[in-house]
C-alpha positions in Angstrom: -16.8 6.8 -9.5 -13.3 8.7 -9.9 -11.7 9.9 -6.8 -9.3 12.5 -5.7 -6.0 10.9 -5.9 -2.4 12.9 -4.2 -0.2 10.7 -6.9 -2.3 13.0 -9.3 -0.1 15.6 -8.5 3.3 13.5 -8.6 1.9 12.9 -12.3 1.8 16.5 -13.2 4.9 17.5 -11.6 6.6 14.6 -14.1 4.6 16.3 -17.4 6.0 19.3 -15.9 9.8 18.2 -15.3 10.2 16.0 -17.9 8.4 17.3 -21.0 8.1 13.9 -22.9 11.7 13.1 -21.8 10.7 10.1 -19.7 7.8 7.5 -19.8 5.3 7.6 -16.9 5.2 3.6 -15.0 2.7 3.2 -12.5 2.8 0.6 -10.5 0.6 -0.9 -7.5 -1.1 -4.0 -6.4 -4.7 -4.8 -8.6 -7.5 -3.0 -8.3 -5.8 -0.1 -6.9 -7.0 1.8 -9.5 -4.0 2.3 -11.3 -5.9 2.8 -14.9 -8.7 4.9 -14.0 -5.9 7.3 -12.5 -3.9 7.1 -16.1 -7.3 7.6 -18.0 -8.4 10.6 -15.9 -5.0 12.1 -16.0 -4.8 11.7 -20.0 -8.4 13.2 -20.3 -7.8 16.3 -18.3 -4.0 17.0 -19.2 -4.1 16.4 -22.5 -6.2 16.9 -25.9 -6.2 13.5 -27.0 -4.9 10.2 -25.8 -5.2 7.0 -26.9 -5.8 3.8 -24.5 -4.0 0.7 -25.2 -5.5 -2.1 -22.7 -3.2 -5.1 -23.8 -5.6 -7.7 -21.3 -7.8 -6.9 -24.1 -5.6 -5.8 -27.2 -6.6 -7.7 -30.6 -3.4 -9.2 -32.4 -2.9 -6.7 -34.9 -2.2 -4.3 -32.1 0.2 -6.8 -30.0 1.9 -7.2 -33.6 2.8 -3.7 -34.0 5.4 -3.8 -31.4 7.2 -6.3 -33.0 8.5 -3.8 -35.8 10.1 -0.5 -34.6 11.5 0.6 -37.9 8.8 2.4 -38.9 7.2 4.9 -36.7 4.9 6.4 -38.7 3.3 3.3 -39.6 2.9 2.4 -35.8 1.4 5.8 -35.4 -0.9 5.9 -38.3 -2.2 2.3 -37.0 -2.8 2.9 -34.0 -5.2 6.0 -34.8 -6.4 4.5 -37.7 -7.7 1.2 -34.9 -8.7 3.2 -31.8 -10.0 6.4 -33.8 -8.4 9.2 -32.5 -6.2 11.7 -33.6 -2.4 12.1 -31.8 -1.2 15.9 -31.9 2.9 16.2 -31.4 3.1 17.2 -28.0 -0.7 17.7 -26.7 -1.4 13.8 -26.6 0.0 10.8 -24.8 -0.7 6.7 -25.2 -1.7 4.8 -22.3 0.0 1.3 -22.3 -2.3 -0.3 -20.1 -1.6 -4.2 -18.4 2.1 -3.5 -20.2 3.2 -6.5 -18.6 0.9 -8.4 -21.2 3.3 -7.0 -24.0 7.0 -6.9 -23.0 7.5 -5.7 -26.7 5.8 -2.3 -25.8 7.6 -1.6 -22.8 10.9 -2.6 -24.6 9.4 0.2 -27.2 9.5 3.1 -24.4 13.0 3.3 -25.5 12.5 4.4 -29.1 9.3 6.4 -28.7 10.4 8.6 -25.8 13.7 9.7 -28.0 11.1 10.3 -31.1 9.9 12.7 -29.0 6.4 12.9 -30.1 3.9 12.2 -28.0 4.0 11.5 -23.9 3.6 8.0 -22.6 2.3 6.4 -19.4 2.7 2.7 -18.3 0.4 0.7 -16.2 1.0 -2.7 -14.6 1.8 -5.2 -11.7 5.2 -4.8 -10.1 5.2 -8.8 -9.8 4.0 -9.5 -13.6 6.4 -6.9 -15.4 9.0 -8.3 -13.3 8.1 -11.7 -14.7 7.7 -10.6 -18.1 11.3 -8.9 -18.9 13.0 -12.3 -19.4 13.7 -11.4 -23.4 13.4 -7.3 -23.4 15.9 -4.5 -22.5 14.6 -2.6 -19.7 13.9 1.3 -21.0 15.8 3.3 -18.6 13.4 6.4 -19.8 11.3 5.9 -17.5 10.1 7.5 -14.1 8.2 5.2 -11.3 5.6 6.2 -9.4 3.6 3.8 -7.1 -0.2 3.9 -6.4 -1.7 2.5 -2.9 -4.9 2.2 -2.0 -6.3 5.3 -1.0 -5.0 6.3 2.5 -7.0 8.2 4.9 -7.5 11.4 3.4 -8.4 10.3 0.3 -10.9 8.4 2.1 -12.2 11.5 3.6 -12.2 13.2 0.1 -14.4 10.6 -1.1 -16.7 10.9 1.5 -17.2 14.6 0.3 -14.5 15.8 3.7 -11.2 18.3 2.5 -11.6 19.8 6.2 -11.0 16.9 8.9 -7.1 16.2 8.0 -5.9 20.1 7.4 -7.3 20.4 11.1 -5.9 17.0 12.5 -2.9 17.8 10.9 -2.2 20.9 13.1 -3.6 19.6 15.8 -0.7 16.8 16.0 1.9 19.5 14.9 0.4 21.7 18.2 -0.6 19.3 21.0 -3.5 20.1 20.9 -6.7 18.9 22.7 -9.5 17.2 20.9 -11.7 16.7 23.5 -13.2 13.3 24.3 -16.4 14.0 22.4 -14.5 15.2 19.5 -12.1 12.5 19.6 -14.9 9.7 19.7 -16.5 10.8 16.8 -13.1 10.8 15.3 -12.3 7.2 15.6 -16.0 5.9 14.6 -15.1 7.8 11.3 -11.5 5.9 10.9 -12.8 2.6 12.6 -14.9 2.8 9.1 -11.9 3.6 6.8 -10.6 0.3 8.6 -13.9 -1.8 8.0 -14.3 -0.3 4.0 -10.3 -0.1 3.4 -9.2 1.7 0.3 -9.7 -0.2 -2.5 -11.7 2.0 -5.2 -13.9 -0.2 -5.7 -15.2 -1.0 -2.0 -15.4 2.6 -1.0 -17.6 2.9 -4.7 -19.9 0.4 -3.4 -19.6 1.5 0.0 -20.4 4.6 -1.5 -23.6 3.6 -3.6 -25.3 1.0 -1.2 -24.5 2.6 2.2 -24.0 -1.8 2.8 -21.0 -3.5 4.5 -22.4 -6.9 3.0 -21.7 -5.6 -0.8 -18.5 -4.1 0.4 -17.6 -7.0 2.0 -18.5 -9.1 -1.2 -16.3 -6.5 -3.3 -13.4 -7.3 -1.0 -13.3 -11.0 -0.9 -13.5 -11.1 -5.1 -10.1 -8.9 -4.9 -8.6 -11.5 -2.5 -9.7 -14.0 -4.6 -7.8 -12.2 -7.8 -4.7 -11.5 -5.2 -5.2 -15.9 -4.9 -4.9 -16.0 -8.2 -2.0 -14.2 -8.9 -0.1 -16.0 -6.3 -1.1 -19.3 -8.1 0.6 -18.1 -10.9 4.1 -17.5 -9.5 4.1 -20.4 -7.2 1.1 -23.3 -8.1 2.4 -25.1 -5.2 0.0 -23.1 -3.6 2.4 -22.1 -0.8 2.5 -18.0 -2.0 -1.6 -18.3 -1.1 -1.0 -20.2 2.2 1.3 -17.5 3.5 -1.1 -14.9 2.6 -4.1 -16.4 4.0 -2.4 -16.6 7.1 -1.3 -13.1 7.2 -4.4 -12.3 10.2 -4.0 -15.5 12.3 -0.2 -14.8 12.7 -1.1 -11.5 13.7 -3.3 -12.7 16.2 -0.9 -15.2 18.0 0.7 -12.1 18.8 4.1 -13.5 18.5 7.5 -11.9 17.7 7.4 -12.8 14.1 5.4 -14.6 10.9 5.5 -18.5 12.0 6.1 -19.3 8.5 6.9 -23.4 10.4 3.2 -23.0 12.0 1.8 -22.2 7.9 4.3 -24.7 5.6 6.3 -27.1 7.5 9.5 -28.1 6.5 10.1 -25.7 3.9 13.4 -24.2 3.1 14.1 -21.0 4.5 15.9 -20.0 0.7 12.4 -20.9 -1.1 10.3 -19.2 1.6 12.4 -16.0 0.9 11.6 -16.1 -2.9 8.1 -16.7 -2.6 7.8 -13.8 0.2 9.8 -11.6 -2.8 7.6 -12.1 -5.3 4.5 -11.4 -3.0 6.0 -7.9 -2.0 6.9 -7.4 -5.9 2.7 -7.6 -5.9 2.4 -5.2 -3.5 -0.3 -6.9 -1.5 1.6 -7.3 1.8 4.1 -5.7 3.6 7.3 -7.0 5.2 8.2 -5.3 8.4 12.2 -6.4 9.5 13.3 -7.1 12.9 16.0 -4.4 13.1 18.7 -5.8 15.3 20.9 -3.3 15.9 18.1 -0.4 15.8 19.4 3.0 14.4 19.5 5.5 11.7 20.9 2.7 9.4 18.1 -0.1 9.8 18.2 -1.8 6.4 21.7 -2.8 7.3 21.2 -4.6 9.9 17.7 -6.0 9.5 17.2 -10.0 9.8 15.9 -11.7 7.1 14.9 -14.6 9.5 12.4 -12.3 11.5 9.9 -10.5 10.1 6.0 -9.6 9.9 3.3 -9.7 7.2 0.8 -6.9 7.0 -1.7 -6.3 4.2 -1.6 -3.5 1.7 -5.3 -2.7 2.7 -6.9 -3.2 6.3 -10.8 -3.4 4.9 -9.0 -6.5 3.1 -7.5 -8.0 6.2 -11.0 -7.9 7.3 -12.7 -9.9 5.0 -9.5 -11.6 4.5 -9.3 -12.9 8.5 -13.4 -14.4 8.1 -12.8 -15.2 4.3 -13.7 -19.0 5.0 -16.9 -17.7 6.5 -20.5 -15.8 5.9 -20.2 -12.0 6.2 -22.4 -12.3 9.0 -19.9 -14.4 10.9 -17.1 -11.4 10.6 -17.3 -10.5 13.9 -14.9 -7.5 13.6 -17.8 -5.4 11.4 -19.8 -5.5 14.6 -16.8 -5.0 17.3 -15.3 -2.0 15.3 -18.5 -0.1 14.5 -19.8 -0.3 18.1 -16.2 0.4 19.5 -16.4 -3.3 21.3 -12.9 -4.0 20.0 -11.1 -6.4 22.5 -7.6 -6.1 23.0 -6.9 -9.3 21.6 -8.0 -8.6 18.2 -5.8 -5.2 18.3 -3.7 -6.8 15.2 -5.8 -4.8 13.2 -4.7 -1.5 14.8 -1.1 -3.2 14.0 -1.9 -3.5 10.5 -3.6 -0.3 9.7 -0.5 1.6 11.4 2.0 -0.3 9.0 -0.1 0.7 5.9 -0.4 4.1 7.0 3.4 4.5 7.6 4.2 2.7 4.6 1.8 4.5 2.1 3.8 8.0 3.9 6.7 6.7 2.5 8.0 4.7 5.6 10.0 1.1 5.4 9.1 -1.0 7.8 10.7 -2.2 11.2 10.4 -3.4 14.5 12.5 -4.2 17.1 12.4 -6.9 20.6 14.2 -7.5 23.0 14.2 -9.3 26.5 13.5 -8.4 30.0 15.8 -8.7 32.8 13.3 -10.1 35.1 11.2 -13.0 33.2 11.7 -14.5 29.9 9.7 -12.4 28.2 10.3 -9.3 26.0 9.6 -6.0 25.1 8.7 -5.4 21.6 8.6 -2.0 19.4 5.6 -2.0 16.9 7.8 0.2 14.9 10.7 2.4 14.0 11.3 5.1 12.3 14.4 6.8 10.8 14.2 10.4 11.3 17.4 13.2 11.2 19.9 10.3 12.2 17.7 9.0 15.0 15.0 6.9 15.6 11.6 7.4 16.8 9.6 4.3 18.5 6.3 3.2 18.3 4.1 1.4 20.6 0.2 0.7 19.9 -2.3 0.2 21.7 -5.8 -0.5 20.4 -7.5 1.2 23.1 -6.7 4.1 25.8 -4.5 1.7 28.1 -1.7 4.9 28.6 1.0 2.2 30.0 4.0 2.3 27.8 6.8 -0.3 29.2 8.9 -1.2 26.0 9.2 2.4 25.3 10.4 3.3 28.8 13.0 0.2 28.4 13.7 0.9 25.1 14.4 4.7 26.3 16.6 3.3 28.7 18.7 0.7 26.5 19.2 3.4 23.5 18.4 6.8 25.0 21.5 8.9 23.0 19.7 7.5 19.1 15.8 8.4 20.1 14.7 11.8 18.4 10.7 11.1 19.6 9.1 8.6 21.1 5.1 8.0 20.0 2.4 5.5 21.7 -0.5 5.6 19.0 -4.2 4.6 20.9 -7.6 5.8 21.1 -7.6 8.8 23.3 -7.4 11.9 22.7 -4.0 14.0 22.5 -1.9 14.3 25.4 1.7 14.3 26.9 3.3 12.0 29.1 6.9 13.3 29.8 8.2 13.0 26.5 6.2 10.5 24.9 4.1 12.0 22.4 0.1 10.0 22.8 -1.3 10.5 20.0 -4.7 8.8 18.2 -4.2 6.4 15.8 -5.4 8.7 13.1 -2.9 10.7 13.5 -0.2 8.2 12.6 0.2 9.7 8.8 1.7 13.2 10.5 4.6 11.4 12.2 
């Protein structure tokens, strides 16, 4: 099935702007649907295209790239093999897996200045990155990233253009849901969390109405996401880290235990491995921000951090995948609302990819109470006009907000907002904005 995409849109406005000036890259974790997006776009947009999958390519066509001289020749091939006529300026060639040709992306170069035809790239952050050792980068190019499709899209799919728009003014308004209203609201997004984003789990959720087969779609995308990792580190250590991801989440700590997953490992390896994992874009890294303000990526701490997963349907399966579908108890909790508060990590995670997907980086911020040795903790900050705007979650309607009443106190003159994301409906308390965690994409 091909759904409604928003980066469809970034993709016209680059036809648009650029006229064949720039290559199109697309980037974005596997299965995210990165090709079916190019595809789509080239049949609609265009009036011919030709598809270059080089996972699949036969050796004549790897060959070509070797030989730039002659451009015509390359040309003439290529329609000759894949049977299609090119027409200057109405078609454009898909290089798809480009990572499995260095050669072609090196070509980008040459083939945007002849001008001819339009060309769009798709790959794996991680395995271009690993596959550039011998090639000149081609600085013709525009990047655009794909995620896994956030809420709306979700809704899209589903056959719903209405819910958003109206949610959307709603947060913008204060206005009232109502509790009726707002429980129907989170049943709908406790699904999005249980089905995630992936195209090819809301397809099959989609076509068999059957969390098992989604469920079974997820865990063979994990096990692809294994792979990779094996390949960049065989040590295995990239894969520990991941699995992990949902049981560090769930100690509830103040950052990833890496000690607790690989003992004794060097901080300086740890660091490269958790670089090439975010290069796949299959987690996300939110920084401890210890001096919190407009300026956070200055004076984040590369010591402290969390791991979230690109796709909360994945940390799902992902937190049982050692078990039976029928063991996942979190299916069962979040469709009949029984969520405890102790497994509210997954309201963590789906906030991160949400406010990373909108463009966000990611940070969050502790810091120690005057009366105990504990601490407060931020979920998240945001940057917004030269200030900041806290978060604090809660993965049910508890309205109690300590650490942003400290917080408020310890760095009133830098907060613009402050937010505490839940499951009620929309109120005001002072001026903390309590909003439902489906709203979290209008912040």
């Amino acid at each position: 099935m091909i759904f409604k995409r928003k980066l469809y849109d970034k993709m016209l406005e680059w036809k648009k702007k650029f006229d064949g000036r720039t290559a199109l890259l697309i980037k974005g974790a596997r299965r995210v649907g990165k090709s079916t997006l190019a595809e789509e776009f080239a049949k609609n947009e265009y009036e011919s295209y030709i598809l270059i999958d080089f996972s699949i390519a036969s050796k004549e066509v790897h060959g070509l790239f070797s030989d730039l001289s002659d451009l015509n020749y390359l040309f003439l091939r290529l329609q000759m093999i894949y049977q299609v006529d090119l027409i200057e300026r109405r078609s454009v060639l898909i290089f798809d897996e480009v990572q499995m040709e260095p050669r072609a992306r090196q070509a980008v170069k040459h083939l945007v200045k002849d001008g001819r035809y339009d060309y769009i790239e798709t790959g794996s952050l991680l395995s271009i990155k690993k596959n550039i050792k011998d090639i000149v980068i081609p600085s013709e190019e525009t990047r655009l990233q794909l995620f896994p499709l956030d809420y709306e899209e979700f809704r899209w799919a589903l056959g719903d253009e209405t819910t958003i728009p109206l949610l959307r003014k709603a947060c913008e308004g204060l206005i009232s849901l109502g509790d009726d209203m707002n429980r129907r609201l989170l049943r709908d997004f406790r699904l999005y969390m249980l089905v995630g984003g992936m195209p090819q789990a809301v397809d099959a959720y989609l076509s068999a109405n059957n969390l098992r087969i989604v469920d079974e779609v997820k865990r063979n995308i994990l096990e692809l996401y294994e792979e990779d990792f094996r390949k960049i580190d065989p040590s295995g250590r990239a894969g520990m880290l991941f699995h992990a991801i949902p049981a560090e989440l769930n100690k509830n700590s103040f950052r990833y235990q890496v000690a607790s997953v690989i003992a004794g490992e060097k901080e300086e390896r740890v660091r490269e491995i958790l670089a090439d994992m975010q290069d796949s874009m299959t987690i996300y890294i939110s920084w401890h921000a210890d001096d919190p303000g407009a300026g956070m990526a200055l004076h984040k701490d590369p010591r402290r951090y969390k791991l979230f997963l690109c796709d909360t349907g994945l940390f799902v399966t992902l937190a049982f995948m050692d078990r039976d579908f029928a063991e996942n108890e979190l299916y069962e909790k979040l469709l009949s609302n029984k969520l405890n508060t102790d497994l509210g990590y997954l309201y963590e995670n789906v906030v991160a990819q949400m406010l990373k997907t909108s463009g966000n980086e990611l940070y969050y911020y502790t810091f120690p109470k005057e009366t105990s040795n504990h601490k407060y903790e931020i979920d998240f900050l945001l940057a917004r006009k030269n200030k900041i705007c806290p978060l604090e979650i809660k993965s049910s309607g508890y309205k109690t907000h300590a650490s942003l009443d400290a917080f408020q106190c310890k760095f009133s003159a830098r907060v613009l907002k402050r937010y505490l994301l839940y499951t009620k409906d929309v109120r005001k308390d002072k001026d903390i904005l309590c909003l439902p965690v489906y709203m979290t994409p209008f912040l």
